[in-house]
N, C-alpha and C positions, 0 to 999 in steps of 0.2 A: 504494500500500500504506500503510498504517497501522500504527504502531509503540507500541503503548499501555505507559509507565514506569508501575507501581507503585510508591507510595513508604510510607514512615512515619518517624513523628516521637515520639520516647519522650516528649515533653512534650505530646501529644496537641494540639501547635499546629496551626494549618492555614495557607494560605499569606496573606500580605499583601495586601492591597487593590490595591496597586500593584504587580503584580511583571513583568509581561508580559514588558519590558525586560530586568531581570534576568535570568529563567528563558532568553531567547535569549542573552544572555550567558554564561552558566551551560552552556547547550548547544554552544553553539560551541568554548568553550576544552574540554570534555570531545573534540569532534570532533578539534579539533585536536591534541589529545595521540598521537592513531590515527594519524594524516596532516597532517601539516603544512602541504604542498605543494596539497592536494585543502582542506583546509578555507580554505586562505588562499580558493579560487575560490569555493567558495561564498560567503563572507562579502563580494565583491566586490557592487557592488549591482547590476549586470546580471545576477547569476547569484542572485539572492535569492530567485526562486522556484522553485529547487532544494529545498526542503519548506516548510511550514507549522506553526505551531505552535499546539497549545490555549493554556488557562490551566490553572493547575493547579486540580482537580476536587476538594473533599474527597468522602471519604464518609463519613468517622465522626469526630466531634472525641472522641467516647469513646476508641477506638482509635488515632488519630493518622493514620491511613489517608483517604492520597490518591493523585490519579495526574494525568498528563499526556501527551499525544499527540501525535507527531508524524507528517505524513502527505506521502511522497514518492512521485514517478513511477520513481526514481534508488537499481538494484538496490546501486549503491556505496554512497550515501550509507545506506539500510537498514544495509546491512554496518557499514559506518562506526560507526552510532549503536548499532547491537547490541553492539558491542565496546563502543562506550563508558559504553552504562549497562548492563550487565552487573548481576545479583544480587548483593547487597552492596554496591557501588557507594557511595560518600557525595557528597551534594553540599547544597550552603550555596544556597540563591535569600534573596535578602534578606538577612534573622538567622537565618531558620528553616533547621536544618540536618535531613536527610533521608538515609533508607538505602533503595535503591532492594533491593524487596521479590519483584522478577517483571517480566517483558517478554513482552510479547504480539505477535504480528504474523500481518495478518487483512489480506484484502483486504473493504475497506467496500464495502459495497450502494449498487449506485448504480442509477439510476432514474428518472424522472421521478416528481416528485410533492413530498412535504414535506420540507424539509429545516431545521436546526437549527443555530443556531453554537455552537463550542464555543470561540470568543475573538472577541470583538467585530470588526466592519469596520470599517476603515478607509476613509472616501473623503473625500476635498475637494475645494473647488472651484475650479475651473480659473482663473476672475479674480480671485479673494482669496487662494487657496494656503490659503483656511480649512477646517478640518475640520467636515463636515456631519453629521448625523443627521434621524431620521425627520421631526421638523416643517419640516424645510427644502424648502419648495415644490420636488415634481417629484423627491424623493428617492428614489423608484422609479426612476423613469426611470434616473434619476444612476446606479442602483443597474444596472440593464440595460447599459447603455453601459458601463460599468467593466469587467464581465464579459466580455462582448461583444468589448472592445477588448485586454483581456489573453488572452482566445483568439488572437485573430489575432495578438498580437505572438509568442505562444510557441510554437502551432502552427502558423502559418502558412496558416492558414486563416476563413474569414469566421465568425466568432461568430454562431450564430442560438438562442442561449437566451434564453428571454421569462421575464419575472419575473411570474406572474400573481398572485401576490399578497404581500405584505410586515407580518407583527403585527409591531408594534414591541415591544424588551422593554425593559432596562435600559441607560439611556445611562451608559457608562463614562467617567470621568477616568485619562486615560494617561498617562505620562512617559516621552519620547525624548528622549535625552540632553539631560535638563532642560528639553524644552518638553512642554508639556501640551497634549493633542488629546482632541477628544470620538471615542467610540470607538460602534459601536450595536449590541446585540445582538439578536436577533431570530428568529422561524422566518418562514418563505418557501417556496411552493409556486415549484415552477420546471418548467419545460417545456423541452424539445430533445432534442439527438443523448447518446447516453449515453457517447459518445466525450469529449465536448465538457463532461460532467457531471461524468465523472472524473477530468477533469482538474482544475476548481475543488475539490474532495475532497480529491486529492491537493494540490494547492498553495495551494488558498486564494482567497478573492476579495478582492479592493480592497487595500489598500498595505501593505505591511512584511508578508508573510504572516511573512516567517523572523523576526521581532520578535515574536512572538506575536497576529498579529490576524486575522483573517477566516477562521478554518477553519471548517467546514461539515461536518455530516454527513446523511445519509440520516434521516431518522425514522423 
């Protein structure tokens, strides 16, 4: 499921360059106010792909009007974040301070075919522990295998999504607690089990989805 926050900003800001970090911070300690004991688990890093996070979206710098999404398989943790950003709601991501406007909750279309990121991926590579993007020879590939291999750890079953095709868009500059990763965003046609689809939907593909990176939608 999918949890879309409405926000706005009376100074018709919109959000920071850099906030991915943030905004997962931001979202956590709002979790943890609900549940203490449930958010400490999720914030563990074996349980990180309990949801995914966008970036925050504008739409209007005339208005101040933006939004962000979170997208889980975990009817709790929905619960969870519904209470916590609630209408009205204030929260601070950065300097930019925001009044959450509206809360949507949708199960996203899932399918074989075009899909879209709504916060860059995360992957790196396995003998440098470097963070890669689209010119790094075989970054498809890289890109399949990642998928692939975070099926089978979480479902427990053999990943068989093929990546047939990858545009590359905008290479992002990230900051996790003060180191800097290249981040890729991109659309990607993808192919397999729609079981297996909705799960990268819900959770996200390639690393730190609950930090803000690799969510993914339907086109």
């Amino acid at each position: 499921m999918h949890l879309t926050v409405s926000l706005h900003n009376n100074d018709g800001l919109g959000p920071k360059y850099d906030h991915n970090f943030k905004l997962s911070g931001v979202v956590y300690s709002h979790l943890k106010k609900h549940n203490t004991e449930e958010a400490g688990a999720i914030h563990d890093s074996h349980k990180r792909s309990a949801f995914v996070l966008s970036e925050i979206h504008p739409v209007s710098k005339k208005t101040g009007e933006s939004w962000f999404r979170m997208g889980t398989s975990s009817d709790y943790v929905l619960k969870m974040a519904g209470k916590a950003f609630a209408p009205s709601t204030k929260i601070t991501v950065g300097a930019v301070e925001y009044q959450v406007t509206g809360l949507t909750i949708e199960e996203p279309v899932v399918r074989p075919g075009e899909f879209v990121t709504l916060s860059p991926i995360l992957l790196k590579d396995k003998k440098t522990n470097q963070s890669i993007v689209h010119d790094t020879p075989g970054y498809k590939d890289t890109l399949e295998m990642a998928i692939n291999a975070q099926i089978k750890n979480y479902m427990k079953v053999e990943g068989t999504v093929r990546v047939i095709h990858f545009e590359p868009q905008a290479v992002r500059n990230r900051t996790i607690k003060g180191r800097t990763v290249l981040a890729q965003k991109g659309r990607m046609l993808l192919d397999g089990e729609e079981e297996q689809l909705r799960f990268l939907v819900n959770h996200g593909i390639g690393r730190s989805p609950a930090l803000g990176f690799g969510m993914v939608v339907r086109v």
